[in-house]
C-alpha positions, 0 to 999 in steps of 0.5 A: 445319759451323762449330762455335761460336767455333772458329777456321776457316781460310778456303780454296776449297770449299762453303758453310759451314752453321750447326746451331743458328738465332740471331745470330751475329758473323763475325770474319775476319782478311784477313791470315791468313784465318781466320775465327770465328763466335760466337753471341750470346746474346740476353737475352729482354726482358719486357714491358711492361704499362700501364693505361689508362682513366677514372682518366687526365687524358685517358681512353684516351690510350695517351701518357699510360697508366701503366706497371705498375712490376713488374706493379702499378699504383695508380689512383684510379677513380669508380664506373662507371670502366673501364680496360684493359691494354695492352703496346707491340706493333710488329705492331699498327696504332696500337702497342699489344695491348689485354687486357680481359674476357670480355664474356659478355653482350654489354653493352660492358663487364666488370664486376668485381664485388667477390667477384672481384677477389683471385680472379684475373681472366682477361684476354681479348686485344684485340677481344673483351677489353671495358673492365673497369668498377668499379661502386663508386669507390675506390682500387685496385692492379691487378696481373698474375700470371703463371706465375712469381708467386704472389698474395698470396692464394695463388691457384694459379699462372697460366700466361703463356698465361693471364695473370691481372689482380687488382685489390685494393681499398685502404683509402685515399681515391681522389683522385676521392672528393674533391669540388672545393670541398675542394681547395685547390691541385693541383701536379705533381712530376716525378722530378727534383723539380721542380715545376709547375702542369702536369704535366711530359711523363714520370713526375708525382706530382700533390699535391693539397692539401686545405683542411684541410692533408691531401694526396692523391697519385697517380701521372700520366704524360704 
């Protein structure tokens, strides 16, 4: 039996056996012959979730989701808009895990209806998880709770096995609320600063200047 970072001395004799499963580092010095086995420890790595949907540049395109920083977004969405989440995941076809809601109806899609949305929404993994569907247009912040969080409403915690989706309308303006005629120029900044017409591949803050000198701003990555 090796126990772990112990030094053992290497002689002619049966296979060496390890108790606890994991990774571990051999080191073995060939002049003295002897041999340590240590365990390393593995940081567990949390996942990373983005939405994605209608409020996009390109609808649907997984390059060009936007990343939930800390498990919340920000997205502008029309009425009628719909979106997912989805995490990176190597055991799927095309890379991604895709969380929708229960489509109980069997209509397509999900509706989000307004007495329901700081509630906590449960969230139904890939083929029968359908599109969430907003049916009045606005600025809203969706946020994942998990076993560990609390929302702000003080909902009762959630366990991981049942991750919950909030989705929380904001008081400000959505950017598809505005109607062209009032644009004045649209620019797309990127996080070293610079500036382009085109969005930059990554992380873009696209302004939109208004004709009455007011600006609007939302985050785009692509």
């Amino acid at each position: 039996m090796i126990e772990n970072a112990t030094p053992i001395e290497l002689v002619d004799g049966s296979n060496f056996l390890i108790d606890d499963a994991g990774i571990y580092i051999i080191n073995v010095d060939a002049m003295t012959h002897m041999m340590t086995v240590t365990k390393k420890e593995v940081v567990p790595v949390e996942p990373k979730y983005y939405a994605i949907g209608t409020f996009q540049e390109n609808p649907w395109v997984t390059e060009e989701a936007w990343e939930m920083e800390n498990n919340e977004v920000t997205i502008d969405l029309e009425a009628g808009g719909k979106f997912k989440i989805i995490t990176p995941a190597d055991d799927t076809e095309n890379g991604y895990r895709y969380f929708g809601g229960e489509d109980a109806n069997d209509v397509g899609y999900f509706l989000v209806e307004e007495g329901m949305m700081e509630a906590g929404i449960a969230l139904t993994l890939d083929s029968p998880g359908a599109d969430f569907m907003i049916e009045e247009g606005g600025n809203f912040t969706l946020r994942l709770i998990k076993d560990e969080d609390v929302a702000p409403s003080g909902m009762p915690k959630a366990p991981v096995e049942g991750m919950k989706l909030l989705v929380i309308r904001n008081s400000t303006t959505g950017i598809n609320d505005i109607a062209v005629e009032n644009i004045a120029s649209v620019k797309y900044v990127n996080m070293a600063g610079q500036v382009s017409a085109t969005p930059f591949d990554g992380v873009n803050i696209k302004v939109i200047t208004l004709t009455n000198g007011k600006t609007r701003t939302v985050k785009v990555v692509k």
